[in-house]
ZATIDO-28024 format. One line per 2 residues: number of its first residue (from 1); their letters; for each residue z, x, y of N, C-alpha, C. Coordinates in pm, whole numbers, plus 50000, padded with zeros to 5 digits. Layout:
N
NUM	a	Z:X:Y:Z:X:Y:Z:X:Y; ...;
! end
This chain:
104
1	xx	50948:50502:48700:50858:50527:48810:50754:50630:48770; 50663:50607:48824:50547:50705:48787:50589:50871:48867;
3	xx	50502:50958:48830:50484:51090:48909:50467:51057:49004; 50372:50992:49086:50303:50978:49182:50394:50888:49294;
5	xx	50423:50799:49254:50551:50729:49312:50650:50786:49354; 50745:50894:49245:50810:50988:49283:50764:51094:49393;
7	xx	50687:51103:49370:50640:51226:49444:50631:51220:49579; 50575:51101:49641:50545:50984:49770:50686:51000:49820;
9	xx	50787:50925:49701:50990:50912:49711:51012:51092:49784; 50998:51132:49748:51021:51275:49781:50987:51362:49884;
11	xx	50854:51319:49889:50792:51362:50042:50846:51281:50167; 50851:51192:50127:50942:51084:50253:51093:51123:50296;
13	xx	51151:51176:50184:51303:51180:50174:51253:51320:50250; 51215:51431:50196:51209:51538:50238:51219:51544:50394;
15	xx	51100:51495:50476:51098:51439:50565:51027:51624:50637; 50920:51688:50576:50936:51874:50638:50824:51819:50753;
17	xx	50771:51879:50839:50691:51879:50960:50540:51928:50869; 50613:52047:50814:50483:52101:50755:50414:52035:50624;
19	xx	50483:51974:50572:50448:51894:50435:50546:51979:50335; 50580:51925:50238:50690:52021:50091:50579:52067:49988;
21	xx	50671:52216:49991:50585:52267:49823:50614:52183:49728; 50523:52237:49628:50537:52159:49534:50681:52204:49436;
23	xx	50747:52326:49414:50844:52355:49383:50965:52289:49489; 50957:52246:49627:51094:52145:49642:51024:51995:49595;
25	xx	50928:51985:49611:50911:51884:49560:50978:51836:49407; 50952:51910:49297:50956:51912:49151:51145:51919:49171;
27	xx	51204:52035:49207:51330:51967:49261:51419:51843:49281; 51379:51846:49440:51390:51665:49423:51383:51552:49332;
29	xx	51250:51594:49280:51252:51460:49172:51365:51467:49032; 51359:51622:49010:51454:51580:48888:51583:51557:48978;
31	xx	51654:51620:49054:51736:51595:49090:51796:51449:49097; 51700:51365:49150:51708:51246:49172:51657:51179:49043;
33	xx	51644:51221:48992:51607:51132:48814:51638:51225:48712; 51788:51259:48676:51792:51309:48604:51740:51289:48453;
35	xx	51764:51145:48435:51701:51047:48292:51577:51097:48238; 51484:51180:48381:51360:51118:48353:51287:51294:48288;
37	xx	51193:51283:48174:51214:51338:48134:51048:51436:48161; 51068:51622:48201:51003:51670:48317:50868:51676:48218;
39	xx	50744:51669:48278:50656:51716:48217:50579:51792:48307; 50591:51897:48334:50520:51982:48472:50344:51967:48457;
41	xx	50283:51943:48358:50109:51941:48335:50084:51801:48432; 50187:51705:48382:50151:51591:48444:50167:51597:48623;
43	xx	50321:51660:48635:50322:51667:48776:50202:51777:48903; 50138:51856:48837:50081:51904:48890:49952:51850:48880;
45	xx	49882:51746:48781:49760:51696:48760:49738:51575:48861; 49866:51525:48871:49891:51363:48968:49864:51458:49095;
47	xx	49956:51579:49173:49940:51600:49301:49782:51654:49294; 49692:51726:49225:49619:51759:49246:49483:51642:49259;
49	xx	49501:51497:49172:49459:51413:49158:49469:51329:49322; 49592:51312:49329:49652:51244:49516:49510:51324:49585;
51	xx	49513:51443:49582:49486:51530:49706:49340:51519:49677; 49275:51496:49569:49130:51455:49640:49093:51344:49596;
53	xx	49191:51214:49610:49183:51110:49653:49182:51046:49760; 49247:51169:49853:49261:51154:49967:49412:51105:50056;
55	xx	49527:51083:49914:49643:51019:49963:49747:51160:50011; 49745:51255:49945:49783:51358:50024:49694:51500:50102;
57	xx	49772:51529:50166:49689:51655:50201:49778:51738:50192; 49710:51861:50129:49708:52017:50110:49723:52107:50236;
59	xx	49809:52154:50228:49803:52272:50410:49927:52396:50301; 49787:52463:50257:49837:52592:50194:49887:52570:50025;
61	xx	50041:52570:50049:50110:52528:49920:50174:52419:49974; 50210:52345:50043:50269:52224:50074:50170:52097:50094;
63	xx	50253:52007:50059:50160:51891:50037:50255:51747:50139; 50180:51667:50201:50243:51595:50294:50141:51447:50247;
65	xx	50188:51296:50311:50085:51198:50316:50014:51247:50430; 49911:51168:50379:49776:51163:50479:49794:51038:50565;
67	xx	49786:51020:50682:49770:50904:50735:49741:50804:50718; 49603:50794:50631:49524:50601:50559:49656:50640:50481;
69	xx	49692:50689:50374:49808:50632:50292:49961:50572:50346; 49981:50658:50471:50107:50586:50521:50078:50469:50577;
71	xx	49916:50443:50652:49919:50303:50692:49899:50210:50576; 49896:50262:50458:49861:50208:50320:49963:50109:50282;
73	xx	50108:50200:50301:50257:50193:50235:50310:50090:50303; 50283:50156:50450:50298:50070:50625:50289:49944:50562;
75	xx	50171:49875:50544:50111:49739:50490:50138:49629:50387; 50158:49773:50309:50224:49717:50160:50367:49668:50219;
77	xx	50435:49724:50337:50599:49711:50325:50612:49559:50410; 50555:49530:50488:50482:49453:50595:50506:49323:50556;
79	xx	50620:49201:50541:50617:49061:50467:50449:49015:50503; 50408:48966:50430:50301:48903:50456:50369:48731:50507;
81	xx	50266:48681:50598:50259:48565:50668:50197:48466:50576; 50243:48354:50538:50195:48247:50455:50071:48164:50563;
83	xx	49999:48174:50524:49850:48146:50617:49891:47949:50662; 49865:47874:50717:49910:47756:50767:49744:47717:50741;
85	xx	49811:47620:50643:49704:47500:50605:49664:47433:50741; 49510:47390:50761:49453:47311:50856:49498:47146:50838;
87	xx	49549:47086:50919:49550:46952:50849:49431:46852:50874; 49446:46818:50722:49313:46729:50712:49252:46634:50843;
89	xx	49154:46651:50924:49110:46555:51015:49098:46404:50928; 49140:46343:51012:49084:46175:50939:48959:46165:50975;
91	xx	48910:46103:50874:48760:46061:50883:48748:45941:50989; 48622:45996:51051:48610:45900:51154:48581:45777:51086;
93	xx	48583:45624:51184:48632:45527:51155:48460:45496:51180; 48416:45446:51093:48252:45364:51086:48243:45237:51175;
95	xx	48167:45184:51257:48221:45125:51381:48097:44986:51246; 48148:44883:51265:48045:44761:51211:47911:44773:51269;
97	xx	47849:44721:51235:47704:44686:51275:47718:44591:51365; 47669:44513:51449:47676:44396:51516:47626:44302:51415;
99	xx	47617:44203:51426:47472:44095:51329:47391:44108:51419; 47301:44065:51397:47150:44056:51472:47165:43854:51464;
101	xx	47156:43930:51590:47114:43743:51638:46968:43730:51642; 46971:43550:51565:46828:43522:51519:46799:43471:51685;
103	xx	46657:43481:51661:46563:43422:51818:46564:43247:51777; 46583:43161:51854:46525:43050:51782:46314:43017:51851;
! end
């Protein structure tokens, strides 16, 4: 999983009112991935990257989603509906010509 992914995993799990520092944040993640192996330049470049992307917001030292991103996730989680084919109209039916009757 990426930083950023994790990080999203974490803020959700966290679940704070105020948004999580970034130290419970960094926590959490190893905690929950021990395998994974820490690179703190990266984790602080991704949250700082999120935050003026606009997917998180900043309130001090804690960091929370922003709203467009949860309706983002919202959407993504959302089965999509298989759209229903129109069925083909039949082509209308060409009516004959009459003959033309000769005059005598």
């Amino acid at each position: 999983m990426s930083y950023k992914a994790n990080i999203v995993k974490a803020i959700q799990d966290l679940k704070e009112r105020t948004g999580s520092s970034s130290i419970a944040l960094k926590k959490h993640i190893i905690a929950a991935n021990p395998e994974m192996v820490w690179r703190n330049s990266m984790f602080l470049t991704t949250l700082k990257k999120s935050v003026a992307s606009g997917d998180f917001i900043q309130i001090k030292n804690s960091y929370k989603l922003s709203p467009e991103y949860k309706k983002k996730l919202a959407d993504a989680l959302k089965p999509k509906k298989p759209k229903k084919k129109a069925a083909p109209k039949p082509a209308p039916k060409k009516k004959k010509a009459a003959p033309k009757k000769k005059s005598a």
